[in-house]
KOLPAZA-259416 format. One record per residue (C-alpha): residue number from 1; residue in one letter; x, y, z. Coordinates in Angstrom, 3 decimals. Layout:
BEGIN
[NUM,'a',[X,Y,Z]]
...
***
This chain:
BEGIN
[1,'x',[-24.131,-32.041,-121.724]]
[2,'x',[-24.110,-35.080,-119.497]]
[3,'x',[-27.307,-33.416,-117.254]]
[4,'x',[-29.023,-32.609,-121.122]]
[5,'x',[-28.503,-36.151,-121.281]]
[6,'x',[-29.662,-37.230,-117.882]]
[7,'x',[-32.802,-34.930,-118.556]]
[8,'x',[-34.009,-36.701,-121.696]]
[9,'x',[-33.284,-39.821,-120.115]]
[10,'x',[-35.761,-38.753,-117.561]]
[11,'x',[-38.291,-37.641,-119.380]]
[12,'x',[-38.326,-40.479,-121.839]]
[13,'x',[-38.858,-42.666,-118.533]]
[14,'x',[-41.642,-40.861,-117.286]]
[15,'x',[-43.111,-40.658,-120.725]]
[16,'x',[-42.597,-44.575,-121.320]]
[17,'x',[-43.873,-45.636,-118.026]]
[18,'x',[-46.973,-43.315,-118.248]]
[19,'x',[-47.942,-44.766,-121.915]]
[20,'x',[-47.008,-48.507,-120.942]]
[21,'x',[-48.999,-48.427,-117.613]]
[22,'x',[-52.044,-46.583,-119.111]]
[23,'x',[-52.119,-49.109,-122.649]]
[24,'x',[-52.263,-51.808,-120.332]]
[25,'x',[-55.274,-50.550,-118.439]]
[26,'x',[-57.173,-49.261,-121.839]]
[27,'x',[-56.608,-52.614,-123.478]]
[28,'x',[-58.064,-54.534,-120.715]]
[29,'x',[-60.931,-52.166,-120.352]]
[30,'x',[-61.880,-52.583,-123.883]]
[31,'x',[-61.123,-55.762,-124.678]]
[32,'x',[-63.855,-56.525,-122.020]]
[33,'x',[-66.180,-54.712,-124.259]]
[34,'x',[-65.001,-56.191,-127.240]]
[35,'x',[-65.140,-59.992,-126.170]]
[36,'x',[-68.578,-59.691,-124.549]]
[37,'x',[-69.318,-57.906,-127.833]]
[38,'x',[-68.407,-61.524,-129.572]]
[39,'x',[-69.774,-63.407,-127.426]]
[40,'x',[-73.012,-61.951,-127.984]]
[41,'x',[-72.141,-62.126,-131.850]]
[42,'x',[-71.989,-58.235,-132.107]]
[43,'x',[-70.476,-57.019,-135.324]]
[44,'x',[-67.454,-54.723,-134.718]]
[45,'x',[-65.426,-52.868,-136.956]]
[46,'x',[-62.626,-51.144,-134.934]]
[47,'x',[-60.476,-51.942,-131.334]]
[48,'x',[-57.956,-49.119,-131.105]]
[49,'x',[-55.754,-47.946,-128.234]]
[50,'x',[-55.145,-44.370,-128.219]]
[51,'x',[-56.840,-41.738,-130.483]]
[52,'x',[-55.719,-39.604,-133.859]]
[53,'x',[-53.230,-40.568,-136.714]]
[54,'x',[-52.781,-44.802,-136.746]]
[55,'x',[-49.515,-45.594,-135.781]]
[56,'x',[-49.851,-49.179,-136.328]]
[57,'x',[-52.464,-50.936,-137.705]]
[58,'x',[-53.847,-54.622,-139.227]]
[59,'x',[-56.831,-56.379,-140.096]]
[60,'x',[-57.896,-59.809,-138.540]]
[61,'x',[-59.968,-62.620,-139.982]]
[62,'x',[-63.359,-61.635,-139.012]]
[63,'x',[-62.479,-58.033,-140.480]]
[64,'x',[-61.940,-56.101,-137.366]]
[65,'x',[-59.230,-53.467,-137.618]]
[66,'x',[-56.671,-53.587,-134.760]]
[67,'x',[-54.894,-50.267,-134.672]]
[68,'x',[-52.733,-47.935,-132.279]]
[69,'x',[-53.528,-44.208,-132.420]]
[70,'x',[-50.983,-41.266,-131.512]]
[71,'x',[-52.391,-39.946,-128.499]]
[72,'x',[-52.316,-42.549,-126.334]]
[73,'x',[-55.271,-41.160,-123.265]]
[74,'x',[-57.789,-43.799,-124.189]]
[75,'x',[-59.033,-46.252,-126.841]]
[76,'x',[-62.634,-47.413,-128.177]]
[77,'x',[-64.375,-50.654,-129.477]]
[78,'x',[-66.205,-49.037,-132.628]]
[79,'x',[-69.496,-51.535,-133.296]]
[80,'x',[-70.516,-51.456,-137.060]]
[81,'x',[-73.315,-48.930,-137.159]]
[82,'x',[-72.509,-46.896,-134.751]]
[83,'x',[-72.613,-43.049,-135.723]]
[84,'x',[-69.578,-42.364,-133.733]]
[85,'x',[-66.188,-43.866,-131.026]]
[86,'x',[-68.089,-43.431,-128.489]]
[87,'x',[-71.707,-45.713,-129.477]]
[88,'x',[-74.130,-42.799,-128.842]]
[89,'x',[-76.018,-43.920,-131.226]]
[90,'x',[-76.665,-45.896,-134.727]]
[91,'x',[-76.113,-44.312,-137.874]]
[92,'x',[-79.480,-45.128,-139.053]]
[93,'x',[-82.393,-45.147,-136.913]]
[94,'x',[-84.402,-48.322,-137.349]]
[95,'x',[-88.206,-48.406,-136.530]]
[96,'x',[-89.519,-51.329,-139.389]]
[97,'x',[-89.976,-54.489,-137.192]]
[98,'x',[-88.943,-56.610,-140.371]]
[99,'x',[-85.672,-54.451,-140.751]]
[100,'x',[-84.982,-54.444,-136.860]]
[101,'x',[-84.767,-58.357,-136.866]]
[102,'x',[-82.313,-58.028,-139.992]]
[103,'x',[-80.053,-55.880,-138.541]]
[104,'x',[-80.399,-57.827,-135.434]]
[105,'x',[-79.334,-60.990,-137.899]]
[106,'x',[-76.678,-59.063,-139.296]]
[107,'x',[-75.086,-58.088,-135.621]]
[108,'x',[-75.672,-54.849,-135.293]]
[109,'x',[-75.201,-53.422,-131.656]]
[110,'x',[-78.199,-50.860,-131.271]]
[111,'x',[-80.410,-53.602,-132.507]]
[112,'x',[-79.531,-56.324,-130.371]]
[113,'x',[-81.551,-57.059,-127.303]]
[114,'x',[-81.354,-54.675,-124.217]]
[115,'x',[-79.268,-57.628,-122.289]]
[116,'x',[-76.922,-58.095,-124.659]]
[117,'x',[-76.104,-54.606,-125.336]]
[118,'x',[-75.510,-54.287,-121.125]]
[119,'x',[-73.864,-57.206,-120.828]]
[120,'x',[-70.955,-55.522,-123.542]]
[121,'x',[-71.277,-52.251,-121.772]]
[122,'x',[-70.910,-53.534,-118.925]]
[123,'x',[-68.360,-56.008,-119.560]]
[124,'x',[-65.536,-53.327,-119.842]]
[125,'x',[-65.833,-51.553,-116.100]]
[126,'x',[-65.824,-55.435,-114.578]]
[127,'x',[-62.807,-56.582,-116.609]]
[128,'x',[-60.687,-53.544,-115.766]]
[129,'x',[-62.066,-54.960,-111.665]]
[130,'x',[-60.952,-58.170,-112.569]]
[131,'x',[-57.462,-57.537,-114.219]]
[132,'x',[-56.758,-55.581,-110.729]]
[133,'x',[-57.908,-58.789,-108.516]]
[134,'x',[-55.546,-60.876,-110.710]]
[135,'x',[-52.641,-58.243,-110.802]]
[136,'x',[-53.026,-57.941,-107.095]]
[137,'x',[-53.230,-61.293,-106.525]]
[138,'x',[-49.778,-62.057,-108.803]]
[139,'x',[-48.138,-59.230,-106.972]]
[140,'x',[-49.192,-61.163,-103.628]]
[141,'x',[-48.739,-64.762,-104.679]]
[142,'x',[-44.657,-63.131,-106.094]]
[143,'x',[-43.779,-61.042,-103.556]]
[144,'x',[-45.698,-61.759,-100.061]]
[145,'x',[-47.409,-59.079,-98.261]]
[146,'x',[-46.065,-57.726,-95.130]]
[147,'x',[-48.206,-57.584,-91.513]]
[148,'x',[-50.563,-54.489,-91.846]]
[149,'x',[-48.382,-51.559,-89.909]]
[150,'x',[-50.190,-49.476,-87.259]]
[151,'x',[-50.348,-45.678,-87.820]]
[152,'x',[-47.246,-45.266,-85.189]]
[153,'x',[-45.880,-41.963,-85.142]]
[154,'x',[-42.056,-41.756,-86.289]]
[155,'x',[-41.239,-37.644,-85.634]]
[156,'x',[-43.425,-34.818,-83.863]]
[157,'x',[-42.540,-31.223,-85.227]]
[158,'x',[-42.078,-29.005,-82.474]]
[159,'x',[-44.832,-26.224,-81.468]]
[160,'x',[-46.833,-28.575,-84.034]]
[161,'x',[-50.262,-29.641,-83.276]]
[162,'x',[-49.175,-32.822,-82.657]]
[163,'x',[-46.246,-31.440,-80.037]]
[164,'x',[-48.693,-29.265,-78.408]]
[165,'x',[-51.545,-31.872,-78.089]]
[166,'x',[-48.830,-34.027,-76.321]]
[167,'x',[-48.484,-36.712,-79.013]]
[168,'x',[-45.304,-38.446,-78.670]]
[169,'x',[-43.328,-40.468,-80.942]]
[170,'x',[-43.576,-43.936,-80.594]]
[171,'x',[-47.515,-43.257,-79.765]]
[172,'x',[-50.568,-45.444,-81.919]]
[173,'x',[-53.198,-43.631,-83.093]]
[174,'x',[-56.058,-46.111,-82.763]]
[175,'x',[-58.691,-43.976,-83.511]]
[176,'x',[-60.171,-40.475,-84.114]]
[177,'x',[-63.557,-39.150,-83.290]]
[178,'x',[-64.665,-42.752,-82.864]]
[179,'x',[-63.382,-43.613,-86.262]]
[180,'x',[-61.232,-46.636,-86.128]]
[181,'x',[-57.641,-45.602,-87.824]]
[182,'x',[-55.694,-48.975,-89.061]]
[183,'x',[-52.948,-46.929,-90.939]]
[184,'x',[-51.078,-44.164,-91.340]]
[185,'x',[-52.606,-43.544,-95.050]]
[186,'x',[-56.240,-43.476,-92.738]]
[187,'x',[-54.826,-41.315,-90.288]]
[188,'x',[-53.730,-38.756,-92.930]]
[189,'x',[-57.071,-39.157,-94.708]]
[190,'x',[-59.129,-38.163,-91.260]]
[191,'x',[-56.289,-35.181,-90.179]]
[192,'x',[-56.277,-33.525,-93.906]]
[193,'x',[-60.114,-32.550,-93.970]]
[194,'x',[-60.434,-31.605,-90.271]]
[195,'x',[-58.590,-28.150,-90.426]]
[196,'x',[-59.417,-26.604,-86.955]]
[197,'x',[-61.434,-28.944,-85.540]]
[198,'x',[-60.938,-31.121,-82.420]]
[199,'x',[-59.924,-34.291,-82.705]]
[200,'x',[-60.756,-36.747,-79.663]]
[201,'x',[-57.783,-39.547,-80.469]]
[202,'x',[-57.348,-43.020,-78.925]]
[203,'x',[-53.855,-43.296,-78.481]]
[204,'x',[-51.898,-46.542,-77.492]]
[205,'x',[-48.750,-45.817,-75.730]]
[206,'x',[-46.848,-48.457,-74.190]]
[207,'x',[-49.429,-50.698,-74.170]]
[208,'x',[-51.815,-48.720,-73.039]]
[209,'x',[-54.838,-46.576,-74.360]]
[210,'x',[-54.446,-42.256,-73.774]]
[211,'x',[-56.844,-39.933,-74.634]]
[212,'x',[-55.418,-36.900,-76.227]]
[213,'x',[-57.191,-34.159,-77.923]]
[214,'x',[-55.567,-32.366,-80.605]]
[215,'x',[-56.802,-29.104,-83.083]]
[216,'x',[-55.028,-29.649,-87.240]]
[217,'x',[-54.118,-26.854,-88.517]]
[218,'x',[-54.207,-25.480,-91.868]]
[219,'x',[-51.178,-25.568,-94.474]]
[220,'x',[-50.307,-22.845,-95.939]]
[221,'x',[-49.586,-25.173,-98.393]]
[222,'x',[-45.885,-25.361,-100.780]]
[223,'x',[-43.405,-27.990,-101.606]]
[224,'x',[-43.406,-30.788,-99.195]]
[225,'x',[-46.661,-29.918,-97.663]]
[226,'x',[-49.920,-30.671,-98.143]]
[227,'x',[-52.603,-28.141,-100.140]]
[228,'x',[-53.298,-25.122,-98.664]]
[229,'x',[-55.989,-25.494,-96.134]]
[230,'x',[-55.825,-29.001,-95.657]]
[231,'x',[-55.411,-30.078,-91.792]]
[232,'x',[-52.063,-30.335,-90.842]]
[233,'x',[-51.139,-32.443,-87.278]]
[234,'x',[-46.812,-31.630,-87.611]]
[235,'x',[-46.030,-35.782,-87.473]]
[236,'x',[-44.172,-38.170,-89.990]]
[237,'x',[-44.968,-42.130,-90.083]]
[238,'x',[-45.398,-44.434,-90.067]]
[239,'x',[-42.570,-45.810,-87.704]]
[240,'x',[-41.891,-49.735,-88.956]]
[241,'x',[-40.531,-51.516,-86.724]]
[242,'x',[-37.787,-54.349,-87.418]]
[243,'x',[-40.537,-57.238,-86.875]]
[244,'x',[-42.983,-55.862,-89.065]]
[245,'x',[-40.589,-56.100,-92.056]]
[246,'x',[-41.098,-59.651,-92.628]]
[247,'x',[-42.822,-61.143,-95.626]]
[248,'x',[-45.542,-63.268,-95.390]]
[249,'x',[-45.893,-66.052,-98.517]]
[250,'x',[-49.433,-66.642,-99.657]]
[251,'x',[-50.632,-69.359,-101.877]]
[252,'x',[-52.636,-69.223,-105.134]]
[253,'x',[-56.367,-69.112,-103.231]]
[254,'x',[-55.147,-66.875,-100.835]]
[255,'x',[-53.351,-64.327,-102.989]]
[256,'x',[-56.910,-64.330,-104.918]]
[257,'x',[-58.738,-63.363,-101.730]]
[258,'x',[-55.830,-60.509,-101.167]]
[259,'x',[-56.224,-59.532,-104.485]]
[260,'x',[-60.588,-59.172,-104.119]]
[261,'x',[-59.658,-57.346,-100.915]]
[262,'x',[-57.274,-55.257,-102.435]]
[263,'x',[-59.180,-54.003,-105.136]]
[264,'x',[-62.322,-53.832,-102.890]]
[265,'x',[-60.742,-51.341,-100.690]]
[266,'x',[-59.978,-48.890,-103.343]]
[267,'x',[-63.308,-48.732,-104.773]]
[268,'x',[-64.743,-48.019,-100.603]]
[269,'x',[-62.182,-45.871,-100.296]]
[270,'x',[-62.711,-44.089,-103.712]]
[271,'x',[-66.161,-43.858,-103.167]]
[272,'x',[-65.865,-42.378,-99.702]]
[273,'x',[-63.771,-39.822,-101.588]]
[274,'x',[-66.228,-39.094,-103.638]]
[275,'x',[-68.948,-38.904,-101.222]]
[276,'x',[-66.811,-36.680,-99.184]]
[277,'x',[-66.549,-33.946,-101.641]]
[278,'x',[-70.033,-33.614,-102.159]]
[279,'x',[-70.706,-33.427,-98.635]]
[280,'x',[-68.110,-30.640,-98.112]]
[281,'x',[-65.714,-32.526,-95.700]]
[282,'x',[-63.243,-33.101,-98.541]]
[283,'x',[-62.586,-31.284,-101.736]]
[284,'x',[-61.366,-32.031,-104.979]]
[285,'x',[-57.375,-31.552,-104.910]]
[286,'x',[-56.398,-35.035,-104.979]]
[287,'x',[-57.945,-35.986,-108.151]]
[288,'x',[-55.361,-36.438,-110.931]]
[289,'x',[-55.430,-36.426,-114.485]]
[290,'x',[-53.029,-37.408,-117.343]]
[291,'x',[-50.451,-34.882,-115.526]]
[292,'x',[-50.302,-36.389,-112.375]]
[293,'x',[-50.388,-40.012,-113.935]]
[294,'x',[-47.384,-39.570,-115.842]]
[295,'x',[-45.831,-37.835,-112.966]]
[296,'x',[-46.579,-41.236,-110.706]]
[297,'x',[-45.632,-43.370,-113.461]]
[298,'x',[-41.881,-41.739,-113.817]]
[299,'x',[-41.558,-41.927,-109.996]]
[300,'x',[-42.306,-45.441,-109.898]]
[301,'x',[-40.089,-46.020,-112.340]]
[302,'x',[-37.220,-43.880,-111.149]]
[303,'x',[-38.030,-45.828,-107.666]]
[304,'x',[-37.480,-49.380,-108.807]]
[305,'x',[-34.678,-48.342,-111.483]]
[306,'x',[-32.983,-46.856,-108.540]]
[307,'x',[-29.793,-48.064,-106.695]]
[308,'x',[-26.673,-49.237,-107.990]]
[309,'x',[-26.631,-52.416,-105.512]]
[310,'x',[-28.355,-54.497,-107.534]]
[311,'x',[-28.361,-55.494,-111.052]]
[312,'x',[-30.246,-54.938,-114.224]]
[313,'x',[-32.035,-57.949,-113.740]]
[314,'x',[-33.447,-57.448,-110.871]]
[315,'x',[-34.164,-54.334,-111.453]]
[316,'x',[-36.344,-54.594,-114.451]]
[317,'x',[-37.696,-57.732,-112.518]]
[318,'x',[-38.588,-54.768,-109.669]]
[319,'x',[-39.994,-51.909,-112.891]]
[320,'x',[-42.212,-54.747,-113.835]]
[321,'x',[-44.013,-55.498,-110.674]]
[322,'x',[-44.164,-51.711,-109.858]]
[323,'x',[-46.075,-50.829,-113.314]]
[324,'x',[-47.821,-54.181,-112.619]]
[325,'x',[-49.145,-52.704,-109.037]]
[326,'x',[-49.761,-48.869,-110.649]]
[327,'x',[-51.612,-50.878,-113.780]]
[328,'x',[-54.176,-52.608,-110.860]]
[329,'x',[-54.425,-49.471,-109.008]]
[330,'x',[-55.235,-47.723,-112.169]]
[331,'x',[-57.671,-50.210,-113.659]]
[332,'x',[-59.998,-49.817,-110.366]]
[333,'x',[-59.842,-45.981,-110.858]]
[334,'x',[-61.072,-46.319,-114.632]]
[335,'x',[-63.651,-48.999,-113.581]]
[336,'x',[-65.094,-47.032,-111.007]]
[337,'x',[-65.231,-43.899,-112.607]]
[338,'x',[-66.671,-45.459,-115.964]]
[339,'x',[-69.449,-46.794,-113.756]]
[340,'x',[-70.561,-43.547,-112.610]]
[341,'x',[-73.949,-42.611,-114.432]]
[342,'x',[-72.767,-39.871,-116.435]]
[343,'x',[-73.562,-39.468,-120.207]]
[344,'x',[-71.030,-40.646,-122.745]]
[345,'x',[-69.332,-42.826,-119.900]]
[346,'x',[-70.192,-46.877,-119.912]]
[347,'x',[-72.700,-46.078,-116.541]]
[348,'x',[-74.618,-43.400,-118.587]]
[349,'x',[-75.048,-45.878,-121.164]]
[350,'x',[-76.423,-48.366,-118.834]]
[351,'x',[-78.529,-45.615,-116.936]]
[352,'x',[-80.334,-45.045,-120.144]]
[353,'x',[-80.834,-49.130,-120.388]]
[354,'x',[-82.332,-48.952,-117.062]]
[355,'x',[-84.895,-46.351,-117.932]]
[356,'x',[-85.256,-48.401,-121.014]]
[357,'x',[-86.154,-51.459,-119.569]]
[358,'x',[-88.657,-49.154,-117.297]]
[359,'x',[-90.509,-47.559,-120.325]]
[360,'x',[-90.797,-51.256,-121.414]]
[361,'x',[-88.073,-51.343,-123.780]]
[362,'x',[-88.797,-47.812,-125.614]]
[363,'x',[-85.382,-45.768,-125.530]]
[364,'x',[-85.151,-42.434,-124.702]]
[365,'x',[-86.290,-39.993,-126.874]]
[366,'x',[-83.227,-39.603,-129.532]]
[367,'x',[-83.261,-35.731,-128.629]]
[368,'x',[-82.837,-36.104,-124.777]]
[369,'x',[-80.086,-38.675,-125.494]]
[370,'x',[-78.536,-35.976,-127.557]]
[371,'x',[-78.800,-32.811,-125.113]]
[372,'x',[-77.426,-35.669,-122.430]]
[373,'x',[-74.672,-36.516,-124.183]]
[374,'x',[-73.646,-32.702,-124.503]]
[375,'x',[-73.837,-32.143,-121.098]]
[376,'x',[-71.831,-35.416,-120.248]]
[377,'x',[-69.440,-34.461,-122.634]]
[378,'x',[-69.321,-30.460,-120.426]]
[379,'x',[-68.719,-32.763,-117.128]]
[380,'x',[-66.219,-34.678,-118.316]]
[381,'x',[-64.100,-31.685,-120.109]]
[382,'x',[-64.914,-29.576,-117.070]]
[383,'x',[-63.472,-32.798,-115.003]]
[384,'x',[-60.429,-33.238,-117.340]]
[385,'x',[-59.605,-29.579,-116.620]]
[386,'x',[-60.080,-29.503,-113.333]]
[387,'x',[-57.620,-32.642,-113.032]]
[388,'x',[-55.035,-31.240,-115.068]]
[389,'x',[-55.099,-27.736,-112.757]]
[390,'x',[-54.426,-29.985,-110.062]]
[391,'x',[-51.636,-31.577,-111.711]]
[392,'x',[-50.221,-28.278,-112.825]]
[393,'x',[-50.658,-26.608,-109.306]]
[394,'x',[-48.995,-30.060,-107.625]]
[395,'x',[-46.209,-29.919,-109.890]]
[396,'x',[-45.808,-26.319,-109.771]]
[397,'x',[-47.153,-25.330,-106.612]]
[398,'x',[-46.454,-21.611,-107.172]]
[399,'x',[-49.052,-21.962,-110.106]]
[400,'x',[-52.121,-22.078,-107.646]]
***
């Protein structure tokens, strides 16, 4: 009974920390929308957070309904006349100049200028970019940062490729193939997509800089290792040493500046991902989708709930700032991805502005818009089930 008990426990964690972490980031994305949307005196009718049956819901002053839906994997801002959650299009299509400028009067969003109706597009992308600046920057200005640590090597696996390149532990990796490495995350990233290919490394060794060639291998992939076919060196790091532990305080400018480089350098480092893939020198197993979130969210959780050396204080004090950090991280994923000028997303609404704005404010012909749509709507299922395969063959790896 007790490990029935522990097991529910568990999974209630990971299922609270997944729908806390991922509300946070959906609010802030639409609320962007929806604030831009009043700003520009657009009349909405809706802001929900999740989809399906209303859990909770309420109406405010100006008449918008605030509710929370049982499936909590996204939300939507619903504008007054548009024909559906996701502002395709109006209900009715208006061509009478006379009737245009009423509905414009009357706040309607597809009849509102072609600035205004970017601007609230746009608006929910750069607040999700901003939330994860500020997050970052609280985590910084609360906590500190610590000196960046060099990709040092801790352990080298023997008859690895490491071991029989002549890596040592102890040993820097300063670069590979004339790429600078400043971490052990980059030095990962370069090894895991150059399966059996040469490697010239820059390697600083006491003090000094050795050049040492080394060949990845593939993994054969299973628990502990990485996918199968991913470049594999046979090292662990990075090796911390005692001085680098300390914490360095920040004030409120500088934590801001930490928190714009912070977010800045997941967005490069997302869209060197991205570009990767379709250049063929990385491929698509580390995208994640509501599996793999919830999966990270529990761990986080179980990681700062953890210990019994400290109290509960302090250790909801630590769960808070952890969600906080996954929330920021998060936020830049959906911002960037929601930029990207796919159909149905907030960047394939404001790719069909653009070519608006080109035809001289004529939209797109209502039956292109229509066959785009369906094939955004293909790309993004196909995505969603090619993310959740990944989850399933990362949680499972005997699945794949």
């Amino acid at each position: 009974m007790p490990d029935v008990l522990q097991g529910i426990q568990g999974i209630l964690l990971y299922a609270a920390s997944f729908v806390v972490v991922l509300s946070v980031v959906v609010f802030v994305h639409e609320f962007g929308h929806f604030q831009v949307a009043r700003w520009c005196k657009v009349a909405i009718d809706t802001f929900s957070i999740g989809f399906g049956k209303t859990l909770l819901g309420w109406r405010d002053k100006q008449g918008v309904e605030w509710k929370v839906g049982a499936l909590p994997l996204g939300g939507y801002v619903k504008f007054t006349d548009d024909a559906d959650a996701m502002s395709t299009g109006p209900r009715e299509k208006i061509e009478d100049p006379a009737a245009m400028a009423e509905a414009r009067r009357k706040g309607l969003f597809h009849a509102q200028p072609l600035s205004s109706r970017a601007m609230v597009v746009a608006a929910g992308p750069i607040t999700n970019f901003i939330f994860s600046i500020l997050a970052f920057a609280a985590l910084t200005l609360i906590i500190g940062r610590t000196s960046p640590v060099p990709a040092r090597l801790a352990e080298i696996q023997a008859d690895s490729a490491a071991g029989v390149g002549g890596l040592q532990a102890g040993d820097i990796v300063r670069s590979a193939n004339g790429e600078e490495i400043t971490n052990f995350m980059a030095l990962q990233s370069v090894i895991g997509r150059s399966a059996n290919q040469q490697l010239a490394l820059q390697v600083e060794r006491n003090g000094q800089l050795t050049p040492i060639t080394v060949t990845p291998r593939p993994s054969p992939g299973g628990e502990g290792l990485p996918r199968a076919g991913r470049g594999m060196l046979g090292v662990t790091g990075p090796l911390v040493l005692d001085e680098e532990r300390v914490y360095q305080r920040y004030g409120l400018v500088d934590s801001l500046v930490w928190g714009a480089k912070d977010t800045w350098g997941i967005v490069a480092q997302t869209g060197a991902y991205i570009g990767a893939i379709f250049s063929g020198r990385e491929s698509g197993d580390q995208i994640a989708g509501p599996l793999g979130i919830i999966n990270v969210s529990g761990q986080v959780a179980e990681g700062a709930l953890g210990g019994d050396e400290i109290g509960w204080p302090e250790k909801l004090q630590r769960l808070g700032l952890a969600l906080l950090n996954l929330a920021a991280v998060l936020s830049v994923a959906v911002g960037f991805v929601n930029l990207l000028p796919i159909p149905i997303l907030d960047g394939g609404h404001l790719l069909f502005y653009a070519i608006e704005a080109l035809r001289g404010g004529k939209p797109i012909p209502a039956a292109a818009q229509e066959w785009a749509y369906r094939a955004g709507f293909a790309v993004m299922a196909s995505l969603f089930l090619f993310a959740t395969w990944n989850d399933i063959t990362r949680l499972l790896p005997g699945a794949g």
